[in-house]
C-alpha positions as CSV (number, residue, x, y, z in Angstrom):
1,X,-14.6,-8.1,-6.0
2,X,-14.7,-8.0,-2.1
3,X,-15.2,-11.1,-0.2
4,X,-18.3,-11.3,1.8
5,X,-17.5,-10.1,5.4
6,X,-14.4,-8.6,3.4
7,X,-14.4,-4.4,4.3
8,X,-13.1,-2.2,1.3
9,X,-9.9,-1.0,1.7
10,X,-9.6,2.7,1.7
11,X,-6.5,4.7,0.3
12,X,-4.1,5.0,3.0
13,X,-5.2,2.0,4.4
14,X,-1.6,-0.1,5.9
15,X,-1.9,-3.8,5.3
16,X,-0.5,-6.9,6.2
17,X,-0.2,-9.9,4.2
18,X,-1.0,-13.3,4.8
19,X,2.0,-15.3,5.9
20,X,4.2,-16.8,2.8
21,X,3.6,-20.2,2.0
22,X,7.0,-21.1,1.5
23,X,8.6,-18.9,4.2
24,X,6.1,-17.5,6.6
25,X,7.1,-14.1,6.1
26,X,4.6,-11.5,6.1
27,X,4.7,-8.2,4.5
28,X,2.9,-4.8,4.6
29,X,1.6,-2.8,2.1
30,X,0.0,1.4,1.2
31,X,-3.2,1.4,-0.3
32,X,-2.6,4.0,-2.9
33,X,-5.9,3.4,-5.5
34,X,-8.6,6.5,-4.6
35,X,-11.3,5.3,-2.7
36,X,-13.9,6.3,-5.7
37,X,-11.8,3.3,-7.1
38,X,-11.5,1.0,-4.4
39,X,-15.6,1.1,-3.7
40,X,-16.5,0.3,-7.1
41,X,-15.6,-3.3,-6.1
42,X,-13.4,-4.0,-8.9
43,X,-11.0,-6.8,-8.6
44,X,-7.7,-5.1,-8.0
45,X,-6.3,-2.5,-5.9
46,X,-2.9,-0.6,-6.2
47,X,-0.6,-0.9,-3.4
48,X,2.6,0.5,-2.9
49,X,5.5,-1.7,-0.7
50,X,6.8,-0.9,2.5
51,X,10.3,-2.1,3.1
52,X,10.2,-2.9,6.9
53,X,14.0,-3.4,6.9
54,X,16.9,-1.0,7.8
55,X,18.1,-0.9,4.0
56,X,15.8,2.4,2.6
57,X,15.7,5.9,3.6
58,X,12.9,8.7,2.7
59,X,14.2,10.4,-0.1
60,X,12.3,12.3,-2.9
61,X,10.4,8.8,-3.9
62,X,11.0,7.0,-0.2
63,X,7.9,8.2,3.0
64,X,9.2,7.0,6.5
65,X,5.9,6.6,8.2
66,X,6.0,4.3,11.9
67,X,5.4,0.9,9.9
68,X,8.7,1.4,7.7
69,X,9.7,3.3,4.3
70,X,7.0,3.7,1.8
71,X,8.1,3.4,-1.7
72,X,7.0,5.1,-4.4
73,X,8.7,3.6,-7.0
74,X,7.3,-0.1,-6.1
75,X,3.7,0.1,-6.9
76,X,1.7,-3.0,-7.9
77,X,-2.4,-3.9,-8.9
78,X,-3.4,-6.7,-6.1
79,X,-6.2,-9.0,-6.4
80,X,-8.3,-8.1,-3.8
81,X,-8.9,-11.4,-2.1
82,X,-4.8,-11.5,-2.0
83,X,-4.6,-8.4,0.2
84,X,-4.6,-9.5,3.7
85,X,-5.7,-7.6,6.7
86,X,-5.8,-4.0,7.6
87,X,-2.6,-3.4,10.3
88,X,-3.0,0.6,10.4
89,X,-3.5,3.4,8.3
90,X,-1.1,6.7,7.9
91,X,-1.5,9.9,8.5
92,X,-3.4,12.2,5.9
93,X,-0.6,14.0,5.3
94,X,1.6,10.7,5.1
95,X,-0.7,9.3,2.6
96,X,-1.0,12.7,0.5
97,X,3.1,12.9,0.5
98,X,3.3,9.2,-0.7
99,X,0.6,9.7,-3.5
100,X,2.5,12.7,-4.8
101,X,5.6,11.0,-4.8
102,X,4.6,8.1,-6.9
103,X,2.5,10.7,-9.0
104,X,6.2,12.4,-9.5
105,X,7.6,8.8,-10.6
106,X,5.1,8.2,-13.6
107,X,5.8,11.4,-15.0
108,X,9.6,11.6,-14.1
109,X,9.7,14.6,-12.5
């Protein structure tokens, strides 16, 4: 469920998490789930990673977007109240590319 004062993430939605409590680090995340999803106030939404590091390239699974690689193969269900804070948000096209591409790795296309 969301928080109160907590807005629904939408699909495409970029966020950030809240710093590590053993190392500080913080790391960003896609909002992937549809939005019919994401407003029915359920207590999870899927996310995929973005690897913020010089190590991944875009590649038939891989989206390089301006807040790092967006992979498609790394998709997780997040309690909601664990998701952080909105950083940015991608481009429609940049979201649509990245849902097809994790679309392509469930069916193994």
């Amino acid at each position: 469920m969301t928080a109160p004062g907590q807005t629904t993430p939408s699909q495409g939605d970029v966020l950030i998490s809240n710093p590590s409590p053993l190392t500080g680090e913080r790391e960003l995340s896609l909002v992937v789930s549809a939005d019919i999803y994401n407003a029915a106030g359920g207590p999870t939404v899927l996310i995929a990673e973005i690897e913020t590091g010089t190590c991944y390239r875009a590649t038939a699974y891989a989206t390089e977007t301006g807040y790092g690689v967006v992979l498609a193969d790394r998709v997780v269900w997040m309690p909601v109240d664990m998701l952080g804070e909105q950083f940015g948000r991608l481009t429609d096209a940049q979201r649509d590319r990245v849902v097809d591409q994790i679309v392509a790795v469930l069916r193994g296309q």
